[in-house]
C-alpha positions as CSV (number, residue, x, y, z in Angstrom):
1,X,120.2,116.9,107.0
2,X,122.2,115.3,104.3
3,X,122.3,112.1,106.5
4,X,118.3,111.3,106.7
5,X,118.3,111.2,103.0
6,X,120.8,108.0,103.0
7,X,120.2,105.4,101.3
8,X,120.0,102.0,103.8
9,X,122.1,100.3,101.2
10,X,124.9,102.3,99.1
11,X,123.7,102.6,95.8
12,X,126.1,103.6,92.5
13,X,124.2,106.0,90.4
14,X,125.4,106.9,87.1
15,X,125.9,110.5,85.8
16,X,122.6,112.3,84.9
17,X,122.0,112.4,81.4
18,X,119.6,115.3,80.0
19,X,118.3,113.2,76.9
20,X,115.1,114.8,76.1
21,X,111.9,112.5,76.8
22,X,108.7,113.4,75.8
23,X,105.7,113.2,77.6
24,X,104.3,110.3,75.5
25,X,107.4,108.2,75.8
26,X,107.9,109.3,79.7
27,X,103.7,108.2,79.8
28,X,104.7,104.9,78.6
29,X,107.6,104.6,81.1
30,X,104.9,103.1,84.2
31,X,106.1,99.6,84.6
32,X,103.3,97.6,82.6
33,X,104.0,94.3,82.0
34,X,107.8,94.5,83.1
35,X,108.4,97.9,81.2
36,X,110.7,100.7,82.2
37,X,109.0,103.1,84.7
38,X,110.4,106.5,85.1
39,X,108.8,109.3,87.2
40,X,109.7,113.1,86.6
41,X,110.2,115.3,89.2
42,X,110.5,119.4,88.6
43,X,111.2,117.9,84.7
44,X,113.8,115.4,85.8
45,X,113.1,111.8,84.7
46,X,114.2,109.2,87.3
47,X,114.4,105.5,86.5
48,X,112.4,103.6,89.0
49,X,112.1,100.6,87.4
50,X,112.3,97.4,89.0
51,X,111.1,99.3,92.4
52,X,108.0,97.8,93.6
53,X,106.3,100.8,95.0
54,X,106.3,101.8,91.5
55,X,105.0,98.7,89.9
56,X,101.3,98.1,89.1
57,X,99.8,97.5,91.9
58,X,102.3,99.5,93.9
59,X,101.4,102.0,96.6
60,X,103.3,105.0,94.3
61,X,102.2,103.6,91.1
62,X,100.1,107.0,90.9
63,X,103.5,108.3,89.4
64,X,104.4,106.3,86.9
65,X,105.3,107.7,83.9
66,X,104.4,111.3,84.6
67,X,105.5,114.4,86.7
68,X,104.5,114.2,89.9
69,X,105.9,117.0,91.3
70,X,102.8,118.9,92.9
71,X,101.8,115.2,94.9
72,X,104.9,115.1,96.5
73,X,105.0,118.6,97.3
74,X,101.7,117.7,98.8
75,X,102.6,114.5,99.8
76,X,99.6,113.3,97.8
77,X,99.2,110.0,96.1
78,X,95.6,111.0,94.6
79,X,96.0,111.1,90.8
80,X,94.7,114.8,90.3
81,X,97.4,115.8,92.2
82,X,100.0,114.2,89.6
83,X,100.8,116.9,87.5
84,X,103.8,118.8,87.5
85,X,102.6,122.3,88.0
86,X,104.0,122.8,91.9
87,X,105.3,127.2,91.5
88,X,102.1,127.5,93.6
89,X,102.6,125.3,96.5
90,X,102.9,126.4,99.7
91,X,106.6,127.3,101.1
92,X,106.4,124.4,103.0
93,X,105.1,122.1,100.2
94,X,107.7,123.5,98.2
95,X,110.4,122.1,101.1
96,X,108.5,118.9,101.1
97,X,109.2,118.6,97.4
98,X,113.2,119.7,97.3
99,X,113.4,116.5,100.1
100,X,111.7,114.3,97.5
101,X,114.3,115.6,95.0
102,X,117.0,114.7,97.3
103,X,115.3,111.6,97.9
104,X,115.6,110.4,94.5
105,X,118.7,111.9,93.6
106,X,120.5,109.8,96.6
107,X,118.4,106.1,95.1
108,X,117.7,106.5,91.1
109,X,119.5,107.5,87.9
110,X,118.7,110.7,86.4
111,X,117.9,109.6,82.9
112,X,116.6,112.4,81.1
113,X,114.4,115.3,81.0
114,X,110.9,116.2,79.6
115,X,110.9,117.6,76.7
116,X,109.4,121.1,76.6
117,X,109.1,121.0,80.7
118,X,108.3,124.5,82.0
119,X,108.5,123.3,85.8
120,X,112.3,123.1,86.2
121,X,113.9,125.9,88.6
């Protein structure tokens, strides 16, 4: 299992951090004009900046700057989905959504947290 989560190139992440972000500053985070973009994922903020899918424009820019945890649980890129309620997914959703954390965990910096977050495990 571990091995379809690889990245194609190695990648050096540095430790998580747990610096509080708030929603405001983690709303900011989406990638205009060049900016950082961060996406949260059960309350964890990843740095995705400089990723195109992420970018304006980009197919996943539905995330940036907010929690998307219940799309990809769903594996939803339509914006009411983006919100980071995701307790009442479905069993399988909620396995759908542990891959995406292993996704990002193996690719992007864990930067911080959101501040106040009551959808971490």
């Amino acid at each position: 299992m571990s091995g379809r989560f690889e990245p194609k190139e190695p990648v050096t992440l540095e430790p998580p951090k747990n610096d509080p972000i708030t929603v405001e500053e983690l709303a900011k985070a989406n990638g205009a004009d060049g900016g950082k973009c961060y996406v949260a994922i059960k309350g964890k903020v990843y740095d995705v900046t400089g990723k195109p899918m992420y970018q304006p424009g980009g197919s996943y820019h539905v995330f940036a700057g907010k929690d998307a945890s219940r799309a990809l649980g769903k594996t939803s890129t339509k914006p009411e989905d983006v919100t980071p309620d995701w307790q009442d997914l479905e069993e399988k959703e909620k396995e759908t959504l542990n891959d995406w954390i292993t996704f990002f965990s193996k690719r992007y910096n864990v930067v911080g947290v959101v501040a106040g977050a009551t959808n971490m495990e």
